[in-house]
C-alpha positions, -999 to +999 in steps of 0.1 A: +269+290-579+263+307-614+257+293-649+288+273-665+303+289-691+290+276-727+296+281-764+266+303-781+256+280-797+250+256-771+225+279-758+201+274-790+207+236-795+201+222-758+167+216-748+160+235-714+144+217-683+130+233-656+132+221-620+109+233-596+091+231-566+086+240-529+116+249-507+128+217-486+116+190-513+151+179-522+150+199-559+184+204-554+195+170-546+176+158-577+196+184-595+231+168-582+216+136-594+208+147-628+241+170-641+265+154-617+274+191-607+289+196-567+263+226-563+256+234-525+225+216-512+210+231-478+175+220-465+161+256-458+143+281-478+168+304-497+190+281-510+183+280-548+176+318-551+210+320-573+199+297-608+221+271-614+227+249-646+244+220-657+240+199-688+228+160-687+225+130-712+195+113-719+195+089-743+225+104-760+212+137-761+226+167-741+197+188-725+203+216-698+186+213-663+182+245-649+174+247-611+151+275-603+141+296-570+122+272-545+086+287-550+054+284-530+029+297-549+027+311-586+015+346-573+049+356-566+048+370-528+088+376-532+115+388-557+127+344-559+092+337-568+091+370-598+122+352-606+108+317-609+080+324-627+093+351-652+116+325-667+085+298-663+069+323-691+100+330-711+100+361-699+137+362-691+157+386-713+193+389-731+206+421-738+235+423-758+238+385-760+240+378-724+213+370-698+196+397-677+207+411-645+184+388-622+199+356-643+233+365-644+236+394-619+276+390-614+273+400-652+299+375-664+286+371-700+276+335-695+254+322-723+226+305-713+198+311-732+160+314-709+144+339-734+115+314-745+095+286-724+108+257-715+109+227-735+096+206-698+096+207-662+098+186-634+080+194-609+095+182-575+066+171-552+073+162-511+055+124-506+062+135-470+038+173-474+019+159-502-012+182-505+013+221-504+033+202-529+000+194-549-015+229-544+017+244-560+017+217-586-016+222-600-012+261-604+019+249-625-003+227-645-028+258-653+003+277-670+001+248-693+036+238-693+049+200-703+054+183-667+072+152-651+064+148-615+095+134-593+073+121-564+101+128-540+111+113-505+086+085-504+111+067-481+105+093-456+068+091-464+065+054-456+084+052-422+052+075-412+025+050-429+019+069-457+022+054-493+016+080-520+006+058-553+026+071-587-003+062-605-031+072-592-015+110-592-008+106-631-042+089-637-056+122-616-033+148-631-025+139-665+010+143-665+037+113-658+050+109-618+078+091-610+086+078-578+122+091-563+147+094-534+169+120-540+191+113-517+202+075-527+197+082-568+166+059-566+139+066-601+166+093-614+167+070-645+132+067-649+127+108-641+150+114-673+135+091-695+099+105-690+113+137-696+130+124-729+097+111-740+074+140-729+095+164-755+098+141-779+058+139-773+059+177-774+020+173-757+008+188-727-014+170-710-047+181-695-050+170-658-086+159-642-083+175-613-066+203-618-089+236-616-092+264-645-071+289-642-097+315-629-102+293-595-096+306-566-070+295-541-095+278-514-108+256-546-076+247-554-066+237-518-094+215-515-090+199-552-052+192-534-067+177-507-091+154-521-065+142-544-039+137-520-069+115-500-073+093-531-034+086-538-024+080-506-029+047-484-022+045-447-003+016-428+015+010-393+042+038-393+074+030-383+092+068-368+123+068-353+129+086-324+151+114-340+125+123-366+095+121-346+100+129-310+132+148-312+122+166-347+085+178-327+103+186-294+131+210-309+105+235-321+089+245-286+102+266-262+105+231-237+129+217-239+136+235-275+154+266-259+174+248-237+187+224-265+193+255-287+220+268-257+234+234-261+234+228-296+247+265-299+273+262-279+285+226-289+289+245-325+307+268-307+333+244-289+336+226-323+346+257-347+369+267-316+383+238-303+386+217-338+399+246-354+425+255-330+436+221-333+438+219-369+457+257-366+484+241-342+490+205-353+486+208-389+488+243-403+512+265-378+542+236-383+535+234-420+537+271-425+560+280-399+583+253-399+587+244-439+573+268-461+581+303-447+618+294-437+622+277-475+609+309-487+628+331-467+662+311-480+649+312-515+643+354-515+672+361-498+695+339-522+679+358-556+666+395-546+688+419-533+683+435-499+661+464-501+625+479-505+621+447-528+634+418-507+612+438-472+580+439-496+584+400-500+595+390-469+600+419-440+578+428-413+548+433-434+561+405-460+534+395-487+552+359-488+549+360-448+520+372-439+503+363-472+510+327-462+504+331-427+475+349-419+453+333-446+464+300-444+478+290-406+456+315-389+425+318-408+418+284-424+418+261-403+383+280-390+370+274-418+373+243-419+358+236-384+328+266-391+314+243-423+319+214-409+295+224-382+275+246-403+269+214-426+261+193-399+231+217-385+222+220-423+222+187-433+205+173-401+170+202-406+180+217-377+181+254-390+147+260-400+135+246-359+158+270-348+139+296-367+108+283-356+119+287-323+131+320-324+105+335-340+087+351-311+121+369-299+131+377-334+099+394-344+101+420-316+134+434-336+111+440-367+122+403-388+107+368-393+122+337-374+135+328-412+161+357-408+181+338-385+189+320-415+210+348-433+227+359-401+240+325-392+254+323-431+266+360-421+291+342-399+305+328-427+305+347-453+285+383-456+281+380-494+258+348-498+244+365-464+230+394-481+220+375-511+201+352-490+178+379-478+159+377-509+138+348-496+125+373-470+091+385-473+096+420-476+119+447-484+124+462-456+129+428-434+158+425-461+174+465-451+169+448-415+191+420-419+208+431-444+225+459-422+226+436-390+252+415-409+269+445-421+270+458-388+283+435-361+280+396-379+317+385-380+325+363-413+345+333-407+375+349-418+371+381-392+363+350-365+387+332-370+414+366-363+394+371-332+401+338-320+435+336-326+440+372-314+417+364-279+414+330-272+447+322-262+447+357-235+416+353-225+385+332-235+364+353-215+375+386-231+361+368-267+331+357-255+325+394-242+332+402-278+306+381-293+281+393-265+285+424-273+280+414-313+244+396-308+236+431-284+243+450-311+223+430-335+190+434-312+193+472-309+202+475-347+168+460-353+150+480-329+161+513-344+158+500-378+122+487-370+110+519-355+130+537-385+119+522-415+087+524-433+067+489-435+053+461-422+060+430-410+031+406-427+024+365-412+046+339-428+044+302-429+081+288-421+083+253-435+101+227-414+120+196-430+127+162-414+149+158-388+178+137-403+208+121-397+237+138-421+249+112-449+285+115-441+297+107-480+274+139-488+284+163-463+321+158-469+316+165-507+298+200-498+323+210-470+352+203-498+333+226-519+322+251-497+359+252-482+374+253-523+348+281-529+362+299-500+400+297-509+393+311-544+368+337-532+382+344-495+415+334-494+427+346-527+412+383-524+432+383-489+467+374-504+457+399-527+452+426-505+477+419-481+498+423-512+487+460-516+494+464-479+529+453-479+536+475-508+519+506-491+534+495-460+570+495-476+568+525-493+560+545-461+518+555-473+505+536-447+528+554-420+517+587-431+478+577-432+485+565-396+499+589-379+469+612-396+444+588-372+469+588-343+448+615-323+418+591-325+438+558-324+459+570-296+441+597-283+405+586-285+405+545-284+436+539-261+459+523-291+494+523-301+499+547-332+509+516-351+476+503-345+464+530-374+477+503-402+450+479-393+424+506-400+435+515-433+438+475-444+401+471-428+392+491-462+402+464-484+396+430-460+372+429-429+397+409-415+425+427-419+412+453-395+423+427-369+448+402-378+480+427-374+470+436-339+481+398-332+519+412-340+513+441-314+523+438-277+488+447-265+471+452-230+439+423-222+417+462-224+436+475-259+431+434-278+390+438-265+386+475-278+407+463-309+384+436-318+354+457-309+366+486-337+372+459-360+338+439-351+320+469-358+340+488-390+337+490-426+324+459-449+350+452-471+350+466-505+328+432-516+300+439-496+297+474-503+294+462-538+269+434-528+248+461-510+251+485-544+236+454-567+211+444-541+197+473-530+212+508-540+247+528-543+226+547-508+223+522-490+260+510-490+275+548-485+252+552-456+267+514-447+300+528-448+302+557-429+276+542-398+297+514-396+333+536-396+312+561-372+299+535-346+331+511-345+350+545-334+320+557-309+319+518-292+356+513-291+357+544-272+335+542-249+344+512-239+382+520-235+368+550-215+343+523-195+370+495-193+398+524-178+375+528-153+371+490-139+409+484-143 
């Protein structure tokens, strides 16, 4: 999510506030709290690397909170961190009145003024990690920058036995802390009224502890540690079996592997079996049954018969196929993929998973924190690619970055397969998606051995395990599923549009019947099965969802979805991969991708002859 759009002059007039803080602290649930804004909230690193903003009222004055990159130290190890700490120092620039490409990189001329240092900061600190959170907070100190503390998560701190006192940490550090619990709203109030009265202070306050800035980081670890010793007081702990057994277990190979099958494959059955409810109870009769036959009346009553009248509703029908592909076919995946996606989110499952498979995912050149992009690959490539930035170097980022290109079906593309496979053959789609995750592991071989770099030690940070909060995670499916109809769903319409005007006026035809000798020839398809190819350009998915229409052999639907697994990013990524790393990168994208879904679909028509 990007800035809201403001007046100019809002930009000058609203003090700014900084929140920041480790990944995983609950900076942007505090956020939520404060603005009242529905941003998307995810309990792994890599969430906040897009800045968002919103405005909130404290004591009847309008100040703008805006939520920086997660950070863990001030050093700035990756570009989130740069980013963080370049707008700490008001380094962040405008040209021609509008914020600079790392603020506002979709370049929409949103006004939000982060050219000079902030007026204060919160600094979210984890009760539950207290002395990384203190580390990080003390080099924030040395910049010399107005802070609140929000003391976050002490609930989760005191079912362990540990109570973190408020006031011996602002006695200590010099700056106000404030007890809160992002989650229920608890010391939000509080949180804003310290912040009210440190700019009307306009001090900054010296901290005891806190070392000069020339200390070294092992001074400044144990200055962390001896304060954390003197603020916090142990008693009984009370865990709970999900956060302490369960949460410890999950992240070793016994039984964590074995649970990560299950869990896996639970999400599976629930983004299949949910979804293909939802497709036939709900969304096929609602389509089918009222709107498309309504329509169909309606067109045929006002426009005559002709080019016109087939563009709108014929065989390739914008009103047709723009209602029915999108929204019977494709959305009701959607639905079922967030709803599971949230629920490994929300529960700090994620980040054990890439714990887990660290060890296997470092022999294909990439961190166990990459499994974090590919999984949001599956749902949408975009925020995929702009989630490598929280990787550690640049070329773990080309890694991933072409692995989701590559063979990491988005929601959208999933949902086609399903409804083009499931119902012929379950087996035949799970070959598909075995033959996806193969293709990941030799795509980061090559790229491993073929790429100059390294692959440096991280530290992967891992949350609580926690029960969702059902009222939460409906709000952020609703807005992850409202974000995907105006930036998924839309775009399709659009472009099936296009194709039903090409289609009409005969360009498709032409284009296909120039690919027939590879369609026919070469892959084993009927001629018609060109179109697809041409409408893969535009939408990922539409490489696949007009094979549905066809009456295709069980061998020419698996080597369909294979071409279509495998072929161009849609004209978004392409543009994604331009922005994020160069215009190279994204040509060379293009024609590996066209070259290798024609060379796999191939071979195995050629291997799949064979067996039948």
């Amino acid at each position: 999510m990007l800035f809201k759009r403001a007046k100019k002059t809002e930009s000058h007039t609203n003090p700014v506030v900084l929140l920041m803080g480790l990944p995983n602290v609950g900076k942007s649930a505090i956020f939520n709290k404060l603005t009242g804004l529905n941003v998307r909230v995810a309990n792994y690193p890599g969430t906040t690397v897009e800045l968002t903003a919103g405005k909130t009222v404290i004591e009847g004055k309008s100040f703008l909170v805006v939520d920086v990159p997660g950070i863990y130290t001030m050093e700035a190890t990756t570009e989130a961190e740069t980013v963080a700490v370049e707008i700490l120092d008001g380094k962040c620039s405008f040209r021609g009145g509008h914020a600079c490409k790392r603020c506002d990189p979709h370049k929409s001329g949103q006004s939000v003024s982060l050219s000079k240092k902030p007026e204060a900061v919160i600094c979210v600190v984890d009760a539950n990690s207290l002395e990384s959170s203190l580390y990080s907070l003390l080099e924030l100190i040395e910049r010399g920058s107005p802070i609140v503390v929000a003391l976050n998560r002490i609930d989760l701190a005191q079912e362990k036995g540990s109570h973190v006192d408020p006031i011996v940490l602002s006695r200590e550090l010099g700056v106000p802390v404030v007890s809160t619990i992002a989650a229920t709203g608890y010391g939000i109030e509080s949180l804003k009224e310290e912040v009210a009265r440190i700019i009307e202070k306009g001090e900054i306050s010296v901290s005891r502890s806190a070392p000069k800035p020339e200390t070294v980081s092992s001074d400044r670890w144990q200055k962390a540690e001896r304060l954390a010793a003197r603020a916090t007081r142990r008693a009984p702990a009370h865990p709970t079996l999900t956060r302490q057994k369960w949460g410890d277990a999950l992240v070793k190979p016994w039984p964590g592997l074995p649970f990560a099958a299950l869990i896996l494959s639970a999400t599976f059955a629930i983004i299949v079996g949910l979804g293909m409810g939802l497709r036939h109870m709900i969304f096929l009769p609602l389509v089918r049954g009222l709107l498309i036959p309504q329509i169909v009346i309606a067109v045929e009553a006002t426009v005559p018969a002709g080019m016109m009248q087939n563009i709108l509703i014929g065989n390739f029908g914008f009103l047709i196929k723009g209602l029915e592909w999108p929204i019977a076919l494709i959305l009701p995946y959607v639905i079922s993929f967030y709803i599971a996606l949230n629920i490994l989110e929300d529960s700090g499952y994620l980040p054990r998973l890439a714990c887990l498979l660290d060890g296997l995912l470092h022999r294909i050149g990439v961190h166990g924190s990459a499994i974090i992009p590919l999984l949001l690959g599956y749902g949408c490539g975009i925020p995929a690619i702009m989630a490598t930035r929280s990787l550690h170097t640049y070329k773990e980022r080309q890694i991933v970055a072409a692995m989701i290109c590559l063979s990491v079906p988005c929601i959208a593309q999933t949902g086609a397969f399903i409804v083009l496979l499931v119902e012929r053959s379950i087996a035949i789609m799970l070959l598909v998606f075995l033959v996806s995750v193969a293709a990941l592991v030799v795509a980061g071989v090559v790229l491993d051995r073929t790429l100059k770099g390294s692959l440096p030690p991280v530290l992967l940070e891992v949350p609580e395990l926690l029960l969702p909060k059902w009222n939460i995670l409906a709000k952020r499916i609703w807005t992850r599923i409202v974000t995907f109809i105006i930036s998924g769903e839309l775009p399709m319409i659009a472009a099936i549009g296009v194709g039903s005007v090409l289609y009409e006026t005969g360009v498709l035809i032409s284009v296909g019947k120039l690919l027939s000798p590879i369609v026919v020839g070469w892959l084993g398809l009927p001629e018609e099965a060109s179109i697809p190819l041409i409408l893969g350009i535009l939408r990922r998915e539409l490489a696949v969802l007009p094979l549905i229409g066809m009456d295709l052999s069980l061998l020419q639907l698996f080597v369909g979805a294979i071409v279509g697994l495998f072929y161009v990013p849609c004209v978004a990524i392409l543009a994604i991969l331009v922005r994020e790393f160069n215009a190279f990168t994204a040509v060379a994208t293009l024609f590996a991708t066209v070259a290798i879904a024609f060379l796999a679909g191939g071979i195995f028509y050629r291997i799949g002859s064979l067996m039948v």
